[in-house]
C-alpha positions as CSV (number, residue, x, y, z in Angstrom):
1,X,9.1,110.1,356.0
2,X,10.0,109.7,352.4
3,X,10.6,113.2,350.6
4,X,10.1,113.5,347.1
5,X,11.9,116.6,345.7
6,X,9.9,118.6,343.2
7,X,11.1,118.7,339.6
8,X,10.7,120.5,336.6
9,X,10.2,119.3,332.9
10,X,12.3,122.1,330.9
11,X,12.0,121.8,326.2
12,X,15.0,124.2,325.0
13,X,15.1,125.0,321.7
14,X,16.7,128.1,319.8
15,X,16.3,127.3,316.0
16,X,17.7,130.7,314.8
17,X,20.7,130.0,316.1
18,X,20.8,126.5,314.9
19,X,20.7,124.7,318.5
20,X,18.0,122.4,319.7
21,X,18.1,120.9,322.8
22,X,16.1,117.3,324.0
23,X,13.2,117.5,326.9
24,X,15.0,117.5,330.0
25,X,14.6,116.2,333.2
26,X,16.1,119.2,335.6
27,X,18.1,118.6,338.4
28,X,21.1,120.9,338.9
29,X,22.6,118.3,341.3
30,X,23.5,116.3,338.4
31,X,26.6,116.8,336.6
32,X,26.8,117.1,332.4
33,X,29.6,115.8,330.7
34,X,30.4,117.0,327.0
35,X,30.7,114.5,324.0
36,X,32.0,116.2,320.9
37,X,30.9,114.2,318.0
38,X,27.0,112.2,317.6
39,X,27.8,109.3,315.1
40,X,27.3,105.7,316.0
41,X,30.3,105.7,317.9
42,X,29.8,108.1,320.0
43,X,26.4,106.6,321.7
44,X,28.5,103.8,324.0
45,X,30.2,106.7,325.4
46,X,26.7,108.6,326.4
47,X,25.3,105.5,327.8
48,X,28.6,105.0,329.4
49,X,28.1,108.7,330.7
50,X,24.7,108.2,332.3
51,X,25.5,105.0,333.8
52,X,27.8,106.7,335.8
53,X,25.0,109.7,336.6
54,X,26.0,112.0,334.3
55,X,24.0,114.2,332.0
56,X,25.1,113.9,328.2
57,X,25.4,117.2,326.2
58,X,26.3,116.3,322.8
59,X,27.7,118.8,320.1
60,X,27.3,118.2,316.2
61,X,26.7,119.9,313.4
62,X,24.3,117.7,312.1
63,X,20.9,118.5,313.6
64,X,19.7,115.0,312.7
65,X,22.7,113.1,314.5
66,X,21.6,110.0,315.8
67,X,23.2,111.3,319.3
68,X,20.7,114.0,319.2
69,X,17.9,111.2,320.5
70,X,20.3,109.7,323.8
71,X,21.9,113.0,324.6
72,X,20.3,115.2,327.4
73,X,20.9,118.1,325.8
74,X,22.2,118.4,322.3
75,X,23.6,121.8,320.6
76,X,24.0,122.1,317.0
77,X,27.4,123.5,316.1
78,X,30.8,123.0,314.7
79,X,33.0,121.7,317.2
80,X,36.2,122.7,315.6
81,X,35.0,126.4,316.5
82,X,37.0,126.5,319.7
83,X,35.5,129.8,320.8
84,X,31.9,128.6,320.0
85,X,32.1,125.2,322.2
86,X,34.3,126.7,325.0
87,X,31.2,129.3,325.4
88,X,28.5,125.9,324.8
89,X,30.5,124.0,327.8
90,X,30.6,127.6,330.5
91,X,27.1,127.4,329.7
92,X,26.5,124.0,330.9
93,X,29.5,124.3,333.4
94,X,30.3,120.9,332.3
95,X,32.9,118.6,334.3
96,X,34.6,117.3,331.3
97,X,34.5,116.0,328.0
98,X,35.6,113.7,325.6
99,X,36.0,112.7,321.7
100,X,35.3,109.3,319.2
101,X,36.3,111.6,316.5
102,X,39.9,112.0,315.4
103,X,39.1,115.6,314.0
104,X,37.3,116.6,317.5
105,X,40.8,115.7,319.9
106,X,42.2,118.9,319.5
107,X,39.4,120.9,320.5
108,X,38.7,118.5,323.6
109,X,42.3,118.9,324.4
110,X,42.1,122.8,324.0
111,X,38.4,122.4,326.0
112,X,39.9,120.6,328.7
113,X,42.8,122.9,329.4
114,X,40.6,126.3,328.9
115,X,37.9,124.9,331.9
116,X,40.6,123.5,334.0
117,X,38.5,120.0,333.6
118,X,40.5,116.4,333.7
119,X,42.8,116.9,331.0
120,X,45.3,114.4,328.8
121,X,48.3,116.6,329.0
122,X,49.5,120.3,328.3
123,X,49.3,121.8,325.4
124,X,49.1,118.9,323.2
125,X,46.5,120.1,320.8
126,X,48.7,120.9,317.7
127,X,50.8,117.4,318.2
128,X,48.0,115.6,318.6
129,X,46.2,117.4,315.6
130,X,49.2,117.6,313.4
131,X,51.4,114.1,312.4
132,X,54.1,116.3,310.6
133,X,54.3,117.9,314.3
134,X,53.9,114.4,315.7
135,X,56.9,112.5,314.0
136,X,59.1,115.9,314.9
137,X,58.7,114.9,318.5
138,X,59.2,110.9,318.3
139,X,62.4,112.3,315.8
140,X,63.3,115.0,318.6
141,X,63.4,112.2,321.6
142,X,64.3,109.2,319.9
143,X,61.1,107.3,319.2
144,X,61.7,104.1,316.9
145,X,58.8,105.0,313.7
146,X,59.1,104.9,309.8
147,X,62.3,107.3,308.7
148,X,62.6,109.0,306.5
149,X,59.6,110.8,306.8
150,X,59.1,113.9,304.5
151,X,56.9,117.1,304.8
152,X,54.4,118.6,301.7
153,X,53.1,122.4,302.1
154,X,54.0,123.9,298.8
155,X,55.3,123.4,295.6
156,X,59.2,123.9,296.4
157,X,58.4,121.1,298.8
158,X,56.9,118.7,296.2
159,X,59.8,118.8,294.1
160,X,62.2,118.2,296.8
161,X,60.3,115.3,298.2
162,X,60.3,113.8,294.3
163,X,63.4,114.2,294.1
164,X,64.2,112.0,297.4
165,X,62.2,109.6,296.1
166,X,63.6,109.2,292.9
167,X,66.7,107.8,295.5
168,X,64.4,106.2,298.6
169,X,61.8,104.3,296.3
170,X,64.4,101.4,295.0
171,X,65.0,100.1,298.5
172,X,61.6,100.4,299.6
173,X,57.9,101.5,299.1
174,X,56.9,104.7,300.7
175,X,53.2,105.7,302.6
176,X,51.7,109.0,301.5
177,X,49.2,110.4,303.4
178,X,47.4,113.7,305.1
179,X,48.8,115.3,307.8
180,X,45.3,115.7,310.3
181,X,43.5,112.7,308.8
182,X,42.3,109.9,310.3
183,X,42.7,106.1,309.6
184,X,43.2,105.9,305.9
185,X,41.7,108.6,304.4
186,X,43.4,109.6,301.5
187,X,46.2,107.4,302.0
188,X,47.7,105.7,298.7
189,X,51.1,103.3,299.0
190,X,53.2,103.8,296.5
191,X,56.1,102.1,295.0
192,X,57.3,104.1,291.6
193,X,57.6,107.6,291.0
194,X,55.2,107.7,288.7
195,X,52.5,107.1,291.3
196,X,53.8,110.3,293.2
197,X,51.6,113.0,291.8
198,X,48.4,111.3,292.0
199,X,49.2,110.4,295.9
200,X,49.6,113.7,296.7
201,X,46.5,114.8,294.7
202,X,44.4,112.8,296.3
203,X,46.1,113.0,300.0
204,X,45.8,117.1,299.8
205,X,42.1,116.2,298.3
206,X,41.5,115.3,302.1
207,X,44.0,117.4,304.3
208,X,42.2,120.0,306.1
209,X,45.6,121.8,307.0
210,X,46.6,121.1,303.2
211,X,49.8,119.2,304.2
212,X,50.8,116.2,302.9
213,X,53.1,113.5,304.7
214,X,55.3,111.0,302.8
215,X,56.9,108.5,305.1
216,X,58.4,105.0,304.2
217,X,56.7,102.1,304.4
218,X,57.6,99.6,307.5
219,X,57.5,96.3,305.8
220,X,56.1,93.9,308.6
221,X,53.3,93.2,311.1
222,X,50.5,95.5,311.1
223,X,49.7,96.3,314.8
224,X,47.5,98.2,317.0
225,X,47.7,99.6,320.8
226,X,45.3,100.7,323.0
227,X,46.7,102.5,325.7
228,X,45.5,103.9,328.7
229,X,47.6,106.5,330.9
230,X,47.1,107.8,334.5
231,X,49.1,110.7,335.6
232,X,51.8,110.0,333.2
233,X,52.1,106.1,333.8
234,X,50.6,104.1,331.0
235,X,48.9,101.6,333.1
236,X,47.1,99.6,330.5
237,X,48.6,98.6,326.9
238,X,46.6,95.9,325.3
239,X,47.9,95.0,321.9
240,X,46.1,93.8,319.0
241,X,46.6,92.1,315.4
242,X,44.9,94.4,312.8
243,X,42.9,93.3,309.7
244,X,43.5,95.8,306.9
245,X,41.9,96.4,303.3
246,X,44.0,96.2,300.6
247,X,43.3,99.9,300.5
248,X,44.5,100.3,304.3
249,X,41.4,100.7,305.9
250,X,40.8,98.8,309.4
251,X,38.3,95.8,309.7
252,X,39.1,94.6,312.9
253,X,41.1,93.3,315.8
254,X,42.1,90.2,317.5
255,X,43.5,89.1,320.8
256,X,45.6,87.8,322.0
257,X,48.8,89.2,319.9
258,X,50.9,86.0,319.3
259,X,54.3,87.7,320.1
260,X,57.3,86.4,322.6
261,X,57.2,88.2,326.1
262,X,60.4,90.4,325.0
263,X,58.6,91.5,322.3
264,X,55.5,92.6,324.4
265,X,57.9,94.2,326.4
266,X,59.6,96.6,323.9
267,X,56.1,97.3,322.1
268,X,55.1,98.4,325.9
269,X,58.3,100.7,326.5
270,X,58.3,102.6,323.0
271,X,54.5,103.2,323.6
272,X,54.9,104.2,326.7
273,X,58.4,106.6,325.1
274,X,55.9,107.8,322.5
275,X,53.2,108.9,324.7
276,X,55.3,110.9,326.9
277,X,57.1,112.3,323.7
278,X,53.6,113.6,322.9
279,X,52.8,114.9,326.5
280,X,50.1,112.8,326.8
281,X,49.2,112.0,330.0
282,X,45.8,110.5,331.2
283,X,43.2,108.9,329.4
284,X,43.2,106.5,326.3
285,X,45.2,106.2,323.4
286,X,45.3,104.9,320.2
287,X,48.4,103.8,318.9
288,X,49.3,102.0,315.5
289,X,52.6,100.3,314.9
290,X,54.5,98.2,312.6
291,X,56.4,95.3,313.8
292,X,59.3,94.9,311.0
293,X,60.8,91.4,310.5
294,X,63.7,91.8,313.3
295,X,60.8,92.0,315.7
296,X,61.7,95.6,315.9
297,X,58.3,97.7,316.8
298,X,57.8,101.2,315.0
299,X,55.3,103.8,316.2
300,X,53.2,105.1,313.1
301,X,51.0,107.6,315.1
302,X,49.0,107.8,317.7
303,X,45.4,109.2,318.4
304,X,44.2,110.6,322.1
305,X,41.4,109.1,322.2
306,X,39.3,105.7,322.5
307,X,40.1,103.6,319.4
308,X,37.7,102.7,316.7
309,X,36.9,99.5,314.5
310,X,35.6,97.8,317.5
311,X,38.2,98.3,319.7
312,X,37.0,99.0,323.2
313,X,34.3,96.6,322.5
314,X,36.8,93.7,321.6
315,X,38.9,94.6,324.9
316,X,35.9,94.3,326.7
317,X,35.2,90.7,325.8
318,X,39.1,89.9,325.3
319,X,39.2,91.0,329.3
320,X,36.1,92.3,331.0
321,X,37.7,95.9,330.9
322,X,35.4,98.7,330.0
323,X,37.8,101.4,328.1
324,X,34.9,103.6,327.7
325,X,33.4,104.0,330.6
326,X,37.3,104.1,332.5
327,X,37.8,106.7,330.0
328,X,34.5,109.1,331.0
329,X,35.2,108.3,334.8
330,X,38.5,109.8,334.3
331,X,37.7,112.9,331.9
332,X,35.2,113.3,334.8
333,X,36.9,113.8,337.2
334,X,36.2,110.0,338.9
335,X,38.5,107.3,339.8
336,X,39.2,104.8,338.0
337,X,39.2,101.1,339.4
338,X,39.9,98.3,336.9
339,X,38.7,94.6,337.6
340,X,40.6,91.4,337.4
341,X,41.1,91.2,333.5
342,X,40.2,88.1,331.8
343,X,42.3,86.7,328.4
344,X,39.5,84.8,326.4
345,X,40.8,85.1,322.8
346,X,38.4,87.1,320.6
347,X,38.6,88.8,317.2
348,X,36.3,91.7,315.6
349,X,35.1,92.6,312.3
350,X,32.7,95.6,311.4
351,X,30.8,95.8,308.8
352,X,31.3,98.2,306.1
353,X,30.9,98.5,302.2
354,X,33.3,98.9,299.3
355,X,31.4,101.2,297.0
356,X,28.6,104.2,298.6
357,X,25.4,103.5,298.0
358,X,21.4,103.2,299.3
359,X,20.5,100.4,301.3
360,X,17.5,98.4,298.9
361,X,16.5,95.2,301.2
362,X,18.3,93.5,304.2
363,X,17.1,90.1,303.8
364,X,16.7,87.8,307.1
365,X,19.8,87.2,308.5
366,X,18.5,85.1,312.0
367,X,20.1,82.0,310.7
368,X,23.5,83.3,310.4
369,X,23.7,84.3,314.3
370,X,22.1,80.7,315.1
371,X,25.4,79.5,312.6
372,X,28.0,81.2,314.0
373,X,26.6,82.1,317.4
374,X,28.6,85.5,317.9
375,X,29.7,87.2,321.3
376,X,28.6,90.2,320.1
377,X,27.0,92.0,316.7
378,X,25.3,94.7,315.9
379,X,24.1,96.2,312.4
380,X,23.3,100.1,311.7
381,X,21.2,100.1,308.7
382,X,18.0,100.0,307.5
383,X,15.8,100.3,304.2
384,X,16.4,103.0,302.2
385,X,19.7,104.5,303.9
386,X,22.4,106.0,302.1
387,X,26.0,104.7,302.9
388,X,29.3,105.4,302.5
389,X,31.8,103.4,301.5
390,X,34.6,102.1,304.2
391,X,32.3,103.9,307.0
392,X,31.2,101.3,309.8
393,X,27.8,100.3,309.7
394,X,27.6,97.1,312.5
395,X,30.3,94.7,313.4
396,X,30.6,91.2,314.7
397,X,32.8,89.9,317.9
398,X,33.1,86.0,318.1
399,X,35.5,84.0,321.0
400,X,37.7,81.0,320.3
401,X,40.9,80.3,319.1
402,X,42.2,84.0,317.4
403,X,43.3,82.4,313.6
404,X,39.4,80.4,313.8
405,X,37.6,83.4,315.1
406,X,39.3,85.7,312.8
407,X,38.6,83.6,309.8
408,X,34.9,83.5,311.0
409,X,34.3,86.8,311.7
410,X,35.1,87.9,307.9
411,X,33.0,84.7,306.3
412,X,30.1,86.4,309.0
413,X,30.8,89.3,307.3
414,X,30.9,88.4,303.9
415,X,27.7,86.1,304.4
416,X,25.9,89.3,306.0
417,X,27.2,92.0,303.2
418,X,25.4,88.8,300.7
419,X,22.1,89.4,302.4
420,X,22.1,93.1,301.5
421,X,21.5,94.8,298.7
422,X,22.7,98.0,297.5
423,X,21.2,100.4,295.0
């Protein structure tokens, strides 16, 4: 005889303290894994999450997250306040957890090690957090990256750092930059003193640890990494060719890289070098690197987490590997099986807009998917929306030969942006 076990229909909510939770479904037999971050990006990792059986708790500090609708429960709070989403998880007793968000690592990392959940390594959070700390370790064991790299925290620093660059700017342009940022915010490359002061400016502008990095420019292939490591062995390394701004910020990614097999190879190895530098030891990574014109590769940084832009989307249709959902099975405590991987070339674009601005019309843009008949797309916008300028707001995937898909994927994107109008 069938048995139907009884549930309950639970609505938490606890506006005084900020917190609302979604209409819940209880069964305490069912697991809850914690997502720090509810943008866009972070809603392939909760379906990921509940396709595996999980129950999603998200944590944002925006009450009106677009998370806060797919999460099973969602808690309003910041989650760089380590004490206040270490007490949010014990009160779940969630079985891990995981981060989109380049500011949210080090308090998943922290997170992971405080519960004694799946973690990516010991102690990591401040290398992970901090590149100034980062580029001491790949300098400490020997990692290949951009040298010489300089340090900004106060003004006897500033005027040591211009005066090394009154010397290290006539052989070669130099990257400034915050030191806990993500992609290129606030970057500026500069290639005459002059434009110093006004780097710096507008790299503290964005540095939440008010620390400025200055590191030379690596004059060469722009590439990207996405790693994946298992008890210390990076078992997956699939590298891309970037699409950059003129500003530096990312657009996309195609695959396969066009590289020899020895050059593969020594990307591989100083990833690999890199990631153990950093103590990172399970789960994804994100790892940019410049390939200079000896073939030599350079590690630039790396993030702990699943890479943006597209990426674990792209990977997916480049090779039938699902990087999100590997990456929740393993911060869950699962195992992780990868299939047979598949090469079908593929490149990425996403959407995004030069200036801010509201969203006034989205005219039909059927016939453009009918044109270039797309693997995948997706647009995040609708009338009346504000938006920000360089944010993602959609992106386009299209197969075929890399150079022809690449070059399609930014006429898509330029033909879509044409159908939009901004106030």
């Amino acid at each position: 005889m069938l048995k139907v076990k009884p549930f309950l229909w639970k609505i938490h909510t606890n506006i005084n303290k900020g917190r609302l939770h979604k209409k819940e479904r209880v069964d305490d037999m069912q697991p809850v894994f914690l997502v720090l971050g509810g943008t866009q990006n972070s809603l392939p990792v909760i379906r990921k999450a509940q396709e595996l059986g999980l129950r999603v708790l998200v944590i944002d500090p925006d009450k009106n997250a677009v998370a806060a609708r797919r999460a099973n429960y969602f808690e309003v709070e910041d989650p760089n306040c380590l004490e206040c989403v270490e007490n949010i998880a014990r009160k779940y007793n969630v079985v891990g957890s995981m981060t989109r968000n380049e500011l949210y690592v080090a308090t998943v990392c922290y997170l992971n090690e405080a519960l004694h959940l799946p973690k990516q390594g010991e102690g990591i959070g401040e290398t992970v957090r901090d590149k100034y700390v980062m580029k001491q370790a790949f300098k400490r064991d020997g990692i290949v990256m951009p040298e010489p790299f300089y340090k900004i925290e106060n003004k006897e620093e500033l005027e040591k750092v211009r005066a090394e660059l009154e010397i290290d700017l006539l052989d070669s342009p130099f990257i400034v930059k915050p030191s806990d940022q993500r992609g290129s915010i606030g970057i500026t490359k500069i290639e005459r003193i002059k434009q110093f002061d006004k780097a710096v400016a507008k790299a503290l502008k964005r540095a939440n640890n008010q620390k400025v990095i200055v590191e030379k420019f690596v004059n060469g292939q722009q590439l990207g990494a996405q790693g994946f490591s298992i008890d210390g062995e990076l078992v997956k390394c699939f590298i891309s060719r970037k699409t950059y701004s003129p500003t530096f910020v990312s657009l996309g990614h195609s695959f396969p890289i066009s590289l020899s097999p020895e050059e593969i190879r020594a990307i591989e190895e100083e990833c690999s070098k890199a990631l153990r530098s950093l103590g990172i030891m399970n789960g994804p990574s994100t790892i940019d690197i410049s390939l200079d014109k000896k073939g030599k590769p350079h590690i630039i940084e790396i993030g702990a987490r699943a890479g943006g832009t597209v990426l674990p989307e792209t990977i997916l249709a480049h090779t039938g590997i699902d990087l999100v959902k590997a990456s929740v099975a393993l911060a869950s405590g699962m195992k992780v099986e990868f299939p047979m991987p598949k090469n079908v070339p593929v490149a990425a674009h996403k959407l995004s807009f030069p200036k801010s601005g509201k969203i006034k019309n989205i005219r039909n843009y059927h016939k453009l998917i009918q044109h270039y008949k797309p693997a995948g797309f997706e647009l995040h916008i609708n009338r009346n929306m504000d938006v920000i300028a360089n944010r993602e707001y959609g992106y386009v995937i299209i197969t075929g030969n890399t150079g022809i898909a690449e070059k399609k994927c930014s006429e898509f994107i330029l033909e879509l942006r044409n159908l939009i109008d901004l106030y």
